[in-house]
C-alpha positions in Angstrom: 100.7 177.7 177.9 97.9 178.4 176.1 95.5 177.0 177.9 97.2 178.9 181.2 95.8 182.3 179.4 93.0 181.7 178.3 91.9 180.7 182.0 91.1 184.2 183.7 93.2 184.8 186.3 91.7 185.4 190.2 92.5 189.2 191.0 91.3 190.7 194.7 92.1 193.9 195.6 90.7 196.4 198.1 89.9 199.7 196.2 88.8 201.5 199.4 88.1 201.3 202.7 85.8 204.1 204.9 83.5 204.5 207.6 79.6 204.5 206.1 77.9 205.2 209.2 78.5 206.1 212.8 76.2 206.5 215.8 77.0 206.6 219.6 74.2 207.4 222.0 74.3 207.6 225.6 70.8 208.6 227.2 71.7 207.7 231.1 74.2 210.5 231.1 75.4 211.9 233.5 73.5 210.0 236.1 75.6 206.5 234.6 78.7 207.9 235.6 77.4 207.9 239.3 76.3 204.2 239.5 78.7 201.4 240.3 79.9 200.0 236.6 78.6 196.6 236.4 78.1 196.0 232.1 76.2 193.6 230.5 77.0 193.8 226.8 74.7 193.0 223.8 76.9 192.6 220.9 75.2 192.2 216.9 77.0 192.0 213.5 75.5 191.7 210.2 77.3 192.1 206.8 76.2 193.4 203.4 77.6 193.0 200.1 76.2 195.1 196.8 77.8 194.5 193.0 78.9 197.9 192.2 79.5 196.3 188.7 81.6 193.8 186.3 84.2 193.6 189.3 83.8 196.1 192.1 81.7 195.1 194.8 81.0 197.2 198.0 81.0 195.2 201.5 79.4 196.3 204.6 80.1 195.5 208.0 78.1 196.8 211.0 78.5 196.4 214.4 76.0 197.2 217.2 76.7 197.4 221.0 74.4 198.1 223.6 75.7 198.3 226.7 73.5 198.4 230.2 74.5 198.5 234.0 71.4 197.1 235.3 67.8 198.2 234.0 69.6 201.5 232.2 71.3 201.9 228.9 74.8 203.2 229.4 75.8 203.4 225.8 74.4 202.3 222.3 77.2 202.2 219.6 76.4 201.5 215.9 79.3 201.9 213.9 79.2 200.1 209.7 82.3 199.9 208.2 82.4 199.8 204.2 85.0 198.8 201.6 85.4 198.5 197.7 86.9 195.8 196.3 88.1 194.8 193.1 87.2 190.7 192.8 87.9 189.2 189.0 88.6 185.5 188.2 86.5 183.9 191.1 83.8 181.3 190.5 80.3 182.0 192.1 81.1 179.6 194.8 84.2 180.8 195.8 82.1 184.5 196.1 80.0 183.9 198.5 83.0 183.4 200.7 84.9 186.0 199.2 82.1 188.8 200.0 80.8 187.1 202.9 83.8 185.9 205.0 87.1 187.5 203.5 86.0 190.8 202.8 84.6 191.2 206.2 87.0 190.2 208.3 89.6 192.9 206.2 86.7 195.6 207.6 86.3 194.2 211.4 89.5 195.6 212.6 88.5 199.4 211.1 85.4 198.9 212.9 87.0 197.3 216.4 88.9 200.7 216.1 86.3 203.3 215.4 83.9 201.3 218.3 86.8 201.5 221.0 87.1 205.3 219.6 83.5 206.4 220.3 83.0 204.4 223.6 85.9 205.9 225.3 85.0 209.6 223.9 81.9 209.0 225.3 83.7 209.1 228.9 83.6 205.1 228.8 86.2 202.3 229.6 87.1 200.9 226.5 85.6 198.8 225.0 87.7 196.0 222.8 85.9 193.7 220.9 87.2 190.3 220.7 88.4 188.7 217.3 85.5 187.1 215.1 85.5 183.7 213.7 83.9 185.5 209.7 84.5 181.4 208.3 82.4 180.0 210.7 79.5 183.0 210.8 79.9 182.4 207.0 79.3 178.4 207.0 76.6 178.8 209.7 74.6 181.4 207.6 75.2 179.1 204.7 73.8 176.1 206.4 70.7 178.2 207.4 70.1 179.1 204.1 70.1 175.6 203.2 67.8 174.5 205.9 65.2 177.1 205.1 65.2 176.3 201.5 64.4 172.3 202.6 62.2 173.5 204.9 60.0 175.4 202.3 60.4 172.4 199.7 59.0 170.3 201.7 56.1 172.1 202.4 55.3 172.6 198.8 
């Protein structure tokens, strides 16, 4: 029993969740409207993660869309999606996944929903982003990070 407390126990909790930033531009209107609707979607997502302190750290998500029919821009959407969270207990190996995978993937549906939001307010079809694999993105950036820092050793 007493060796049960002394072992800090893992704690997660979200503290908050809220839109950072939002941006929606649309520089082919009206004339878009008029052309035969033919997307070609460019989708980028990048995460963000800042120690607020002891416990509380504040994770990003942003998602850019640019969207063209043809040569022209229809619609650029940038939407980042923020939360606090309260992470205690958790070895510095199991945070990288924590903040980098888990976290995210709490924020992508608030930002699938405020994306879809914008898109069709800008006289749009919707626009529903597909489900995101955060593990894998996680592992793959992780597996960068490790080539690179071969990749520099050896040239030393």
């Amino acid at each position: 029993m007493a060796e049960a407390n002394t072992a800090q126990e893992k704690q997660f909790s979200i503290q908050k969740i809220f839109t950072k930033d939002i941006s929606f531009e649309s520089p082919g209107t009206p004339q878009i409207f008029t052309t035969k609707w033919e997307p070609a979607v460019d989708f980028n997502l990048s995460t963000d993660a800042n120690d607020m302190d002891e416990s509380m750290y504040e994770v990003s998500l942003t998602v850019t869309i640019t969207v063209k029919t043809g040569d022209e821009v229809a619609y650029l959407v940038e939407a980042t999606q923020s939360g606090i969270f309260n992470l205690a207990g958790f070895t510095d190996q199991e945070m990288g996944p924590m903040l980098g995978s888990f976290c995210p993937n709490i924020l992508f549906p608030y930002a699938r929903e405020v994306v879809s939001d914008l898109v069709a307010k800008g006289g749009f079809p919707q626009l529903l982003l597909a489900p995101v694999n955060f593990d894998a993105l996680y592992q793959q950036h992780v597996q960068q990070a490790q080539q690179q820092a071969s990749g520099t050793n050896t040239l030393n």
